[in-house]
Each structure stands twice: as structure tokens, then as C-alpha cells.
Residue, then its C-alpha position, 0 to 999 in steps of 0.5 A: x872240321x871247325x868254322x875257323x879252318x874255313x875262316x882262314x885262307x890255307x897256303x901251301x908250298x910245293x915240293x918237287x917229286x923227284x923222277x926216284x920219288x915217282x917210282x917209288x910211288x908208282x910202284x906202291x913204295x910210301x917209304x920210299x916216296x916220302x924219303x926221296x921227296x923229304x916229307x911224309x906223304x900220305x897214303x893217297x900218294x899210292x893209291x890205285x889212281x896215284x899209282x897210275x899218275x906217278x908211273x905216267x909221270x915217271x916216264x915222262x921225266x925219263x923221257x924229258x927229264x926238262x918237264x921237271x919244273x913243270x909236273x908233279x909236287x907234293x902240296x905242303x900245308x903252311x905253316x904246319x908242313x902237312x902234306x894235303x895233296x899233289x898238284x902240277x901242270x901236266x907238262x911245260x907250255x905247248x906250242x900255242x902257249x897253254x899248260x894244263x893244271x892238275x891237283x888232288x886233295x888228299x881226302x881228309x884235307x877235303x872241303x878246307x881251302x886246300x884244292x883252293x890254296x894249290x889252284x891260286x898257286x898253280x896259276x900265279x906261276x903260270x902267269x909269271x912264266x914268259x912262254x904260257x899265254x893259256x891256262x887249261x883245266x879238265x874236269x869230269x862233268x860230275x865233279x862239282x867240287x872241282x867246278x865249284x874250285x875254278x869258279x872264281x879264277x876267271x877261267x870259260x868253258x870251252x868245249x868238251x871232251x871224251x877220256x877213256x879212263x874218267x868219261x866226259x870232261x868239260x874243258x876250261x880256258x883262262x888267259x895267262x894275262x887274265x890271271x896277270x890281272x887278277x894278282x895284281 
């Protein structure tokens, strides 16, 4: 990695992972992921963990096929078109007004701005969504990478949570008029 992949801000656009690209996915199809999507996605996108994620949010587009807006893109890097991660919200607004965000940087593209790129544009479109006044974040205690990403973005830690599958995970807030204010 050179000094100026650092120097300069990464943007990245999102492409929607259909509820047919999710299950390929899920079920270890790369082919035909990346055909239903319309780009190349990476190995990483049918990973152990990849796999488990896209099968749960396969189901929950089956379920309510209305989530779609709300979970699961593919992360292209601009203006080059390389697919760098996923990223999302874990679902549409809660009754209180709060939606969750989720992202991963494919491991080559780690440590570039990438993880950075998605979270800035995760939060712009929770802020100009009416019905989200919260914006969550979970990150496992020992993930400082991920620590290190919110850092900046306005967000408080909030208390704590037990996950079966990831451990400890520390909860982290920020209000949806905060976010306002900062792209202002």
C-alpha cells in the first residue's frame, strides 16, 4: 500500500444484493452472486461468515420482501468499480426510530479508507431518512479496527452486549440530527 491510497478519501456507491444474489451467495454460488448482482464480487462474499449473513438475509427478504432498501449492498469502489465490501443496515427503522449499521471490508482492501468510505455513507442516508432518529453500531470488544472507524462520526457508547456467535460487543449510539449536523 502507497501513501497516496491513504492521502486520498475512498467513495464508494452500493449495489443492492437481490434476494436471487443472496442465496446464491449463501449457498457458495460466487458465479452466480455476482451475475444476479451485476459485478464481481469477491471471494470473501462466500466465506463461512459471509455465507451465514447472506443466508439470514436471504430469509428476511422472504420474509418481508420491504427490507430490501434497507439491507445488504455490495461496496463499489469509485471511480474504479472494484467491489471492496458489503455493507448495510440491518433492517428498516424500529419502533423507536433506530437502525442498526453493518459493514466489512474485503481483506485486501483493509486498512485504505474503505471501512471509512461505507460508514459515511451508511449514516448520510440514515440522516435523510424521515422515520430514523438513532443510528446503532455493535462491535465486538476486541475489534479496535472497527473502534478506531466510528471514532470521529459523533457516535457514544452506550452499554454492552452479550452475542453468541461474536462474544462481547460494546453498543454505540448516534442521534440521526447529530449526523444532520455534521454533513451540513
Amino acid at each position: 500500500m502507497n501513501s497516496e491510497s491513504l492521502s486520498t478519501p475512498k467513495r464508494v456507491r452500493f449495489v443492492e444484493l437481490s434476494a436471487k444474489a443472496l442465496r446464491a451467495l449463501a449457498d457458495g454460488d460466487l458465479a452466480g452472486g455476482s451475475a444476479e448482482a451485476g459485478v464481481a464480487l469477491d471471494e470473501h462474499f462466500v466465506g463461512d461468515r459471509a455465507r451465514r449473513i447472506f443466508g439470514y438475509r436471504a430469509d428476511q427478504l422472504a420474509e418481508n420482501p420491504s427490507v430490501a432498501p434497507w439491507i445488504a449492498r455490495a461496496a463499489v469502489s469509485e471511480p474504479d468499480g472494484t467491489v471492496v465490501g458489503d455493507a448495510g443496515f440491518h433492517g428498516p427503522p424500529d419502533e423507536a426510530g433506530m437502525v442498526e449499521v453493518g459493514y466489512t471490508v474485503v481483506p485486501g482492501y483493509r486498512r485504505q479508507g474503505y471501512a471509512r468510505a461505507m460508514l459515511t455513507a451508511l449514516l448520510v442516508r440514515a440522516a435523510t431518512e424521515p422515520g430514523v432518529r438513532t443510528v446503532r453500531a455493535t462491535i465486538r470488544s476486541d475489534n479496535h479496527a472497527s473502534m478506531a472507524t466510528i471514532a470521529g462520526f459523533g457516535f457514544t457508547r452506550v452499554g454492552e452486549q452479550g452475542d453468541e456467535r461474536d462474544g462481547l460487543e460494546i453498543v454505540f449510539e448516534v442521534p440521526a440530527d447529530a449526523i444532520q449536523a455534521e454533513q451540513s
